[in-house]
One Martini backbone bead per residue (centre of mass of N, CA, C, O) as a GRO file, in nm:
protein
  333
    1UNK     BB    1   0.092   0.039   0.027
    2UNK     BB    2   0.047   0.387  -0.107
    3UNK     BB    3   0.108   0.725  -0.048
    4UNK     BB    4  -0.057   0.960  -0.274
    5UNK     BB    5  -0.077   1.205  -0.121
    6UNK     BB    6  -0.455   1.196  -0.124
    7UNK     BB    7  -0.413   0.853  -0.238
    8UNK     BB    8  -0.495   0.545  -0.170
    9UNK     BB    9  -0.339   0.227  -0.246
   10UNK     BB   10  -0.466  -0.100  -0.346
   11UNK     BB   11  -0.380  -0.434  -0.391
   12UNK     BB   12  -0.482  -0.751  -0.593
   13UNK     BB   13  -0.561  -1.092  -0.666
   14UNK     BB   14  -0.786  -1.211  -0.881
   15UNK     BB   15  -0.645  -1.462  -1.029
   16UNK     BB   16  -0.668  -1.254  -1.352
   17UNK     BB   17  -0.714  -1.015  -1.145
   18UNK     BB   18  -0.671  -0.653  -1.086
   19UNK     BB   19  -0.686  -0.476  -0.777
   20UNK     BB   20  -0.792  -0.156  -0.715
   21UNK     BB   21  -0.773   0.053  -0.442
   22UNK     BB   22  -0.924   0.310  -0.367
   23UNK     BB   23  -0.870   0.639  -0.157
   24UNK     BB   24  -1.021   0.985  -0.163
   25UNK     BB   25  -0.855   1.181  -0.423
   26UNK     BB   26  -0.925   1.196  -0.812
   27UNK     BB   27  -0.692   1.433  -0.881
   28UNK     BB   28  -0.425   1.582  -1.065
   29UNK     BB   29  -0.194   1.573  -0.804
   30UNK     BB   30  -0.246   1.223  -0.753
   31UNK     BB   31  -0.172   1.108  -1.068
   32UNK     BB   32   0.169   1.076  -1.049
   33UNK     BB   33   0.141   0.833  -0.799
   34UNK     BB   34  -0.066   0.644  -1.002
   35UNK     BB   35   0.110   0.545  -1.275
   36UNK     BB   36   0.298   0.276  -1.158
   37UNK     BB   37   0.055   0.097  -1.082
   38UNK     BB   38  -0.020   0.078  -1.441
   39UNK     BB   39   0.293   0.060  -1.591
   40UNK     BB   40   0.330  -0.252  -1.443
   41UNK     BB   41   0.083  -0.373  -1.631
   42UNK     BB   42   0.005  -0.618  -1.802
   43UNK     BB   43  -0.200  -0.698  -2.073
   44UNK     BB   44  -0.087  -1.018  -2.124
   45UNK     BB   45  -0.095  -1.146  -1.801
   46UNK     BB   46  -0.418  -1.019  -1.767
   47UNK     BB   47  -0.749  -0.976  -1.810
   48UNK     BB   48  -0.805  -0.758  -1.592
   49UNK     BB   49  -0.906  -0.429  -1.446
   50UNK     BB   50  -1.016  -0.301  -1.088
   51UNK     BB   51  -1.158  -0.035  -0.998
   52UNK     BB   52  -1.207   0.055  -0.668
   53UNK     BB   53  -1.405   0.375  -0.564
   54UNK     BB   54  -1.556   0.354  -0.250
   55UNK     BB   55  -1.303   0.591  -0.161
   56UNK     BB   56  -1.421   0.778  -0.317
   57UNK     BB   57  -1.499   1.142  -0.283
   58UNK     BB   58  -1.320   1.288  -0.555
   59UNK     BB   59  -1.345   1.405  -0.899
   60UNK     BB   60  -1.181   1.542  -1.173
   61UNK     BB   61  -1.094   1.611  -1.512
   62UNK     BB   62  -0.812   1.438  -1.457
   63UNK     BB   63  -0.956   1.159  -1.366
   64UNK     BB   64  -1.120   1.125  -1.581
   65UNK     BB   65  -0.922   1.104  -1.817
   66UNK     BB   66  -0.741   0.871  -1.682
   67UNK     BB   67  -0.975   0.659  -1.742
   68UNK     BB   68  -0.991   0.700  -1.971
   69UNK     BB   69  -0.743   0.583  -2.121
   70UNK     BB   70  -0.726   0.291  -1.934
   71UNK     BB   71  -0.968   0.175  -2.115
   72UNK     BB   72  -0.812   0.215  -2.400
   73UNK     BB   73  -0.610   0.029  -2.345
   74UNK     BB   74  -0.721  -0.230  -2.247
   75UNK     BB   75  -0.935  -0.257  -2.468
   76UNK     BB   76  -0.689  -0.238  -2.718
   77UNK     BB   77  -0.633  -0.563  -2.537
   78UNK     BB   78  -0.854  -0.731  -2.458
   79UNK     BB   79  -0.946  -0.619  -2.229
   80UNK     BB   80  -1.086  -0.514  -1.885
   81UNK     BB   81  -1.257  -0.240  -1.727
   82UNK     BB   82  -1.360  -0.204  -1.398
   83UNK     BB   83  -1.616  -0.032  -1.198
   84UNK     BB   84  -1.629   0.023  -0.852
   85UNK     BB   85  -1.821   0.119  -0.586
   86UNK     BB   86  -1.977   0.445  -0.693
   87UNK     BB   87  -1.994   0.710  -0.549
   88UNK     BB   88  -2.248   0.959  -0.564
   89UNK     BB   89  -2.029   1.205  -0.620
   90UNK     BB   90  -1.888   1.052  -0.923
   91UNK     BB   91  -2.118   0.951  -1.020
   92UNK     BB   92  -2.226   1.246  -1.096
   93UNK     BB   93  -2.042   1.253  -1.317
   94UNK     BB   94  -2.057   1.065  -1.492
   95UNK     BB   95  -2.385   1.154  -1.572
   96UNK     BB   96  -2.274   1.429  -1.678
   97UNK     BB   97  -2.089   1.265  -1.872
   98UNK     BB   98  -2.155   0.966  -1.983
   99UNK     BB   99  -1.996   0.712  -1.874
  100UNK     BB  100  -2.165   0.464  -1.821
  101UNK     BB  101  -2.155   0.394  -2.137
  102UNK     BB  102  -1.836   0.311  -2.115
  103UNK     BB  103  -1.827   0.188  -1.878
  104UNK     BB  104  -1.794  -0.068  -1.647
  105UNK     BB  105  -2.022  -0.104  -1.379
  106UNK     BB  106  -2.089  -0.181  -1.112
  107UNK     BB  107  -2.247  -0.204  -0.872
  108UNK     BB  108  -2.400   0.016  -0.665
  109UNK     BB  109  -2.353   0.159  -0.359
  110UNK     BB  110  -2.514   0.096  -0.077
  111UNK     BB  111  -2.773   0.319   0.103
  112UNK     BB  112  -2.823   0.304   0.469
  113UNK     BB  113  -3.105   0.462   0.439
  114UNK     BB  114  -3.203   0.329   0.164
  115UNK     BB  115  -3.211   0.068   0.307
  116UNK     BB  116  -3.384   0.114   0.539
  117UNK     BB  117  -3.642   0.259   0.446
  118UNK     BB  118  -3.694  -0.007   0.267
  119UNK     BB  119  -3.697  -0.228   0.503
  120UNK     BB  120  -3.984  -0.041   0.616
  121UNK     BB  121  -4.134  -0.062   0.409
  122UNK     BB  122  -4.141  -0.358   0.361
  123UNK     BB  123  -4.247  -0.433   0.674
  124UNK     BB  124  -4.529  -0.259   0.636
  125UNK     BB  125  -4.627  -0.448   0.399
  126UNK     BB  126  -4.608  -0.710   0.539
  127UNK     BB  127  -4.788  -0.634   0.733
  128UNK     BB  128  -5.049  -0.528   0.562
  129UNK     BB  129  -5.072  -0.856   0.443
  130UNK     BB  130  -5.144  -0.970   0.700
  131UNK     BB  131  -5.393  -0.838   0.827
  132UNK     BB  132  -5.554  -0.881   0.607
  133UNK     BB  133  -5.577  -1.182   0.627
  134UNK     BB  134  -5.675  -1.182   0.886
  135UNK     BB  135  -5.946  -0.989   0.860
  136UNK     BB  136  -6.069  -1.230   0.623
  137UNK     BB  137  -6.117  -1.405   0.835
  138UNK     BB  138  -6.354  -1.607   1.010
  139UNK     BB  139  -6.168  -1.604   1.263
  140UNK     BB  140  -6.113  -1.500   1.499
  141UNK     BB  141  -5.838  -1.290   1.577
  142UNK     BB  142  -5.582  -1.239   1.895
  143UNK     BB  143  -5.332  -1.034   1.956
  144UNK     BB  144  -5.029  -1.099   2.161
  145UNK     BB  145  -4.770  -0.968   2.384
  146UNK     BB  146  -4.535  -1.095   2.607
  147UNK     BB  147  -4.759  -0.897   2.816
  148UNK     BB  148  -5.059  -1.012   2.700
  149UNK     BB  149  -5.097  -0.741   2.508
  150UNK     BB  150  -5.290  -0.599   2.305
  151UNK     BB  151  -5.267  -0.557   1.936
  152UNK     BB  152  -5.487  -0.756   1.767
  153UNK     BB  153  -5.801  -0.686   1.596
  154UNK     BB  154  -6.040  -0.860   1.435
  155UNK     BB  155  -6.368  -0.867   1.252
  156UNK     BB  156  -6.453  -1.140   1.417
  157UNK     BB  157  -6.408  -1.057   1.694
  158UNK     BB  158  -6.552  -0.820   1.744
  159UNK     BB  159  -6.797  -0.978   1.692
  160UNK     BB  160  -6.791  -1.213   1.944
  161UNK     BB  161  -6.732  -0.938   2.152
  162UNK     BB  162  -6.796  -0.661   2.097
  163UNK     BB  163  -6.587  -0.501   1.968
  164UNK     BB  164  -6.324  -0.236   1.927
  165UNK     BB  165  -6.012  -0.204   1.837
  166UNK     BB  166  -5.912   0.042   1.907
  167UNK     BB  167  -6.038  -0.030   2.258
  168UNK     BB  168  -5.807  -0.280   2.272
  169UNK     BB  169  -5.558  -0.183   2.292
  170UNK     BB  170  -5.332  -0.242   2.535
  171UNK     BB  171  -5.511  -0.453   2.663
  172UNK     BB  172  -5.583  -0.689   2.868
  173UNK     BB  173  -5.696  -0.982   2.816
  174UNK     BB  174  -5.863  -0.977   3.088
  175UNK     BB  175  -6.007  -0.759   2.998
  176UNK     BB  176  -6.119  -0.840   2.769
  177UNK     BB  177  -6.276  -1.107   2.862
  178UNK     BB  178  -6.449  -1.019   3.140
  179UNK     BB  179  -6.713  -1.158   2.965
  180UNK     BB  180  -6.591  -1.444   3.061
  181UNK     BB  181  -6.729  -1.808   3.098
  182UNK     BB  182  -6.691  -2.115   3.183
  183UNK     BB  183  -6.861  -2.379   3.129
  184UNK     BB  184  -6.612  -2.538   3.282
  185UNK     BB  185  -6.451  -2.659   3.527
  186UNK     BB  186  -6.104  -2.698   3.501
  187UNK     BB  187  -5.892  -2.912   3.584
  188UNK     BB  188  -5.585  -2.944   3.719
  189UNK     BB  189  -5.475  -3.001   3.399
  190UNK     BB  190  -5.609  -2.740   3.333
  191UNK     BB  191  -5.628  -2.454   3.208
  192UNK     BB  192  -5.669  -2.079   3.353
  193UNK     BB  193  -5.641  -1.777   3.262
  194UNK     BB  194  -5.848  -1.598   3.394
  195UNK     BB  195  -5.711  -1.651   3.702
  196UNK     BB  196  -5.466  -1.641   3.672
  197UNK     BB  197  -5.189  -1.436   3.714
  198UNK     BB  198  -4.975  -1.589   3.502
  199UNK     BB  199  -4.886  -1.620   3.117
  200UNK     BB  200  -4.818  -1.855   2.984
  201UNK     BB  201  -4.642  -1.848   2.632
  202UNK     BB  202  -4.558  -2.150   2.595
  203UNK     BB  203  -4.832  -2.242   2.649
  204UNK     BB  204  -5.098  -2.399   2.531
  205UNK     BB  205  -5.460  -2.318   2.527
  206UNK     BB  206  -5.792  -2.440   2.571
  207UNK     BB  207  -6.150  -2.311   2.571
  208UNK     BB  208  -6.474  -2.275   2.691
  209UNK     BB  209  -6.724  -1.988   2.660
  210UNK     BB  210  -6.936  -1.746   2.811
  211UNK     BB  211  -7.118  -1.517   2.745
  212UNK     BB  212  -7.188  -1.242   2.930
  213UNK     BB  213  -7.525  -1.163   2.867
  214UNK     BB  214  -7.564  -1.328   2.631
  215UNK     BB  215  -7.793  -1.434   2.392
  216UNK     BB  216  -7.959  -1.516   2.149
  217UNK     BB  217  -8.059  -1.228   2.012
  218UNK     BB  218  -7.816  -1.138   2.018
  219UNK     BB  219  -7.530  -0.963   1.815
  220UNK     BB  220  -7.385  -1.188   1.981
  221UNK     BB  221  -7.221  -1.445   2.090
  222UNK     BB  222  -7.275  -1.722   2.351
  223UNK     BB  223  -6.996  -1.904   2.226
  224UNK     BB  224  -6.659  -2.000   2.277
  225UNK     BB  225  -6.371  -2.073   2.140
  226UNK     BB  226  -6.031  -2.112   2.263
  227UNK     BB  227  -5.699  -2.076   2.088
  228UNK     BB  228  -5.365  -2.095   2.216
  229UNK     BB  229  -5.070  -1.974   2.022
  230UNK     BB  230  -4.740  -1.965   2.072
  231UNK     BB  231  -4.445  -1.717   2.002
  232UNK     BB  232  -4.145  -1.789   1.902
  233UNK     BB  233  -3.835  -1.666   1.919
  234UNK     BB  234  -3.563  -1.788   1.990
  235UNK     BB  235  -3.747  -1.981   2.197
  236UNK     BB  236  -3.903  -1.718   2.277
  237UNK     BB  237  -4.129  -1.526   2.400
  238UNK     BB  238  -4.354  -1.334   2.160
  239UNK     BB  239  -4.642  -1.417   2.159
  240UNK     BB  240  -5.010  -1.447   2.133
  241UNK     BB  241  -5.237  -1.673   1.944
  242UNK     BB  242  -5.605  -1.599   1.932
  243UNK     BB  243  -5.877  -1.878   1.817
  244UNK     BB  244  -6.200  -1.778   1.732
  245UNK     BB  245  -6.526  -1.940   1.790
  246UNK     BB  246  -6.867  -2.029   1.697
  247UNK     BB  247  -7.046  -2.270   1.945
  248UNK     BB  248  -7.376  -2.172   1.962
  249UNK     BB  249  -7.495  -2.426   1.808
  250UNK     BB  250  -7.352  -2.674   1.924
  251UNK     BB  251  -7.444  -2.590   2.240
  252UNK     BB  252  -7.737  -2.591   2.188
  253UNK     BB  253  -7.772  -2.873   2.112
  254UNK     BB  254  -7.646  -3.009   2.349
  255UNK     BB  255  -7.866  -2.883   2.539
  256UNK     BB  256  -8.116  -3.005   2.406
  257UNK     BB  257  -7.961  -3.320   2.417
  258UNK     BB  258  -7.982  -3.292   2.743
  259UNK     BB  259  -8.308  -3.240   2.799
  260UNK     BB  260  -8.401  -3.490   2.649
  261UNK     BB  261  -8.277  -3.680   2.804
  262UNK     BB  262  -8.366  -3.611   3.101
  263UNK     BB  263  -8.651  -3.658   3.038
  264UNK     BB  264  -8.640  -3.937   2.971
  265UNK     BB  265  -8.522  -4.035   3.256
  266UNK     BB  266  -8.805  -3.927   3.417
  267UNK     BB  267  -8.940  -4.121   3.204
  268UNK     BB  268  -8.842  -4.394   3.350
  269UNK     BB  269  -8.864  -4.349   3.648
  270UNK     BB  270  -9.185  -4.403   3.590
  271UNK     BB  271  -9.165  -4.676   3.463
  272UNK     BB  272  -9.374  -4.956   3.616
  273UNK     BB  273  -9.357  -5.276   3.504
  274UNK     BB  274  -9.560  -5.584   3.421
  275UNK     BB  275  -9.428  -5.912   3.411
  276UNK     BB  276  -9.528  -6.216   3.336
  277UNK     BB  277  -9.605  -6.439   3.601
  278UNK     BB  278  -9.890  -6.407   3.804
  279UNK     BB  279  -9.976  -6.539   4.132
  280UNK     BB  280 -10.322  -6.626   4.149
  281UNK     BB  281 -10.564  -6.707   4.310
  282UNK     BB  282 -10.862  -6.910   4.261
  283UNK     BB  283 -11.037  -6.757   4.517
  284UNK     BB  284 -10.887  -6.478   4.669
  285UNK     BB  285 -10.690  -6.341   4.460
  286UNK     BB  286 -10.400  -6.344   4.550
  287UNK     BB  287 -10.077  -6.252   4.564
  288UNK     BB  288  -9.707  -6.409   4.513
  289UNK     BB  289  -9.496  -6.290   4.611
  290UNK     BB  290  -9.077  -6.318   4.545
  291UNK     BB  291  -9.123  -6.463   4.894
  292UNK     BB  292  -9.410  -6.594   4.899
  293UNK     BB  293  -9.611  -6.388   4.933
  294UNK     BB  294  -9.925  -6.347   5.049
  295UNK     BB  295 -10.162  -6.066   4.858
  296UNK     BB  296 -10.303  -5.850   4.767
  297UNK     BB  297 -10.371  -5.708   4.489
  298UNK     BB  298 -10.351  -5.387   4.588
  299UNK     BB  299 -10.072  -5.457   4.714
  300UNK     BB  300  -9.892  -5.521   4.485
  301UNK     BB  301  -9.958  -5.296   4.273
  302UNK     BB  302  -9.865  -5.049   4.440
  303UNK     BB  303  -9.574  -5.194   4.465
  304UNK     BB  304  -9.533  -5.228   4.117
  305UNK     BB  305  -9.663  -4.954   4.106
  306UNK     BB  306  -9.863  -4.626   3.988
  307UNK     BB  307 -10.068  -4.692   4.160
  308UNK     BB  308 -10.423  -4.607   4.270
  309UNK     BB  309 -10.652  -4.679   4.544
  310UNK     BB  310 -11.025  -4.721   4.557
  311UNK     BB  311 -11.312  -4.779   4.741
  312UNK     BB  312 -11.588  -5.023   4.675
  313UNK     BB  313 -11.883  -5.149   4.550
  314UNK     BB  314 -12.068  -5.381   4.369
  315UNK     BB  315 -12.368  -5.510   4.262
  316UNK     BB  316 -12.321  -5.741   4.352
  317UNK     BB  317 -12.169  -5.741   4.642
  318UNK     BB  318 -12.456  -5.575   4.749
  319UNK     BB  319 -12.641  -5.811   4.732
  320UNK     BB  320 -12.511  -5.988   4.959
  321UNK     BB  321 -12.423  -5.771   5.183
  322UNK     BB  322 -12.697  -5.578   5.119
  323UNK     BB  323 -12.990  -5.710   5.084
  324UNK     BB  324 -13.199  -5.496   5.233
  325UNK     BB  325 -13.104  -5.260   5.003
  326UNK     BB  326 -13.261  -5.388   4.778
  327UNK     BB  327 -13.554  -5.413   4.897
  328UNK     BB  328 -13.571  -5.114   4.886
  329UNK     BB  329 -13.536  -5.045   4.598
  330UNK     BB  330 -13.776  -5.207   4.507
  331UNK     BB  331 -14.004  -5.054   4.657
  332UNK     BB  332 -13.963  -4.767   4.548
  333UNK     BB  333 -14.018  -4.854   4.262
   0.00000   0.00000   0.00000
């Protein structure tokens, strides 16, 4: 490496290919320092010569000149001349004075300015078409960050808890659902975020709650079942995506066929049928249960069914019973 004046060069062979590494300024008084370095190189012996100018920050006429000249030398052996890596400030000489239809230029080096400003356009559009997705879905979906803490409400969420997301942001999640009630108490290994004090991001949990409040009428819905996954960028937790699902008419249909099995059943309970042989006196008409015992026949029924007995007397049995009481009636006749 020597130092010419204001211009530093630096060499080095890549393959059968020269590069000379500029940094300074490529101005009329450091090319007499900078010809021995050109000079030196032979155009039979290698195939091409790369100028990179990436410290180059400044250049004048002599400077262009001596460019077209070594351009002219080396592609006159049949030779490539590139220049790599120039800085805005030389780019501008070069597009005023149309060098690029001249020169092979290499790739313009990246402005971090302006590489930052287009990754956060592009991050901003990935964002925006990940929501628009989101947004999209039938399924509600709410984004939480690693504290809990709404960041995002799609519009079936919306529908389902009945809010407006602007006014969900940054509340916690507890707080958003405070209107939500488990349909049943979860066993002692099932989650229940909404009593823990801390809401553990790297476990999964799922769970059916009842929305407090809302009616079969209203205009959310009754029923929602909640699937908790979380999301973790290298192993750590960074947050939580909530996706709600309205299971309003699955948990009516079981309610529905919960009260009539219950029914069934309570009709069940009172049926209770006499069948097969049963054994009963061909004279005083008592019937044997069970354990051998001879029984009224009112008593044996009233025991195995859900019958109830009053007493009276037919008019054979009162023509026996009360003679008196028929030859009065015949009298009155």
């Amino acid at each position: 490496m020597s130092d010419v004046d204001s211009l530093i060069v630096q060499k080095h062979i890549e393959t059968k290919t020269v590069v000379l590494k500029l940094s300074g300024r490529l101005v009329s008084h450091a090319l007499p320092g900078l010809a021995p370095h050109f000079d030196e190189l032979d155009p039979e012996a290698i195939d091409g010569l790369s100028l990179d100018l990436e410290g180059v920050t400044r250049i004048d006429s002599r400077g262009v000149g001596a460019l077209v000249g070594w351009h002219r030398h080396f592609t006159a052996n049949g030779r490539v001349l590139r220049i790599l890596n120039v800085q805005p400030p030389v780019m501008k000489v070069f597009r005023v004075l149309n060098l690029q239809s001249l020169f092979d230029l290499g790739p313009e080096p990246e402005n971090p300015l302006a590489a930052k400003r287009a990754h956060q356009l592009a991050l901003r559009q990935s964002h925006e078409y990940v929501r628009q997705i989101l947004t999209a879905l039938g399924e509600g979906i709410v984004c939480l960050d690693d504290s809990g803490l709404v960041v995002f409400v799609n519009a079936s969420a919306e529908r389902l808890l009945g809010v407006v997301e602007a006014e969900t942001i940054e509340l916690h999640f507890k707080e958003l659902f405070r209107r939500l009630d488990p349909v049943r108490e979860p066993n002692e290994d099932e989650k229940n975020p909404f009593s823990a004090d801390e809401l553990d991001l790297r476990e999964p949990w799922r769970g059916e709650y009842h929305v407090r409040g809302a009616t079969s009428n209203s205009a959310i819905c009754t029923f929602i079942m909640i699937t908790a996954t979380p999301i973790l960028v290298a192993t750590k937790p960074a947050g939580t995506v909530l996706g709600l699902v309205d299971i309003t008419s699955r948990k009516q249909a079981e309610i529905a066929r919960e009260l009539a099995l219950a029914e069934l059943r309570e009709a069940a309970e009172h049926i209770n049928t006499l069948h097969g042989l049963i054994p009963i006196c061909a004279s005083c008409k008592k019937v044997r249960d069970d354990r051998g015992y001879w029984n009224q026949i009112e008593t044996y029924l009233a025991v195995h069914s859900e019958a109830e007995f009053s007493h009276g007397i037919c008019p054979d049995c009162r023509v026996i019973l009360y003679p008196e009481l028929e030859e009065l009636q015949q009298e009155e006749a």
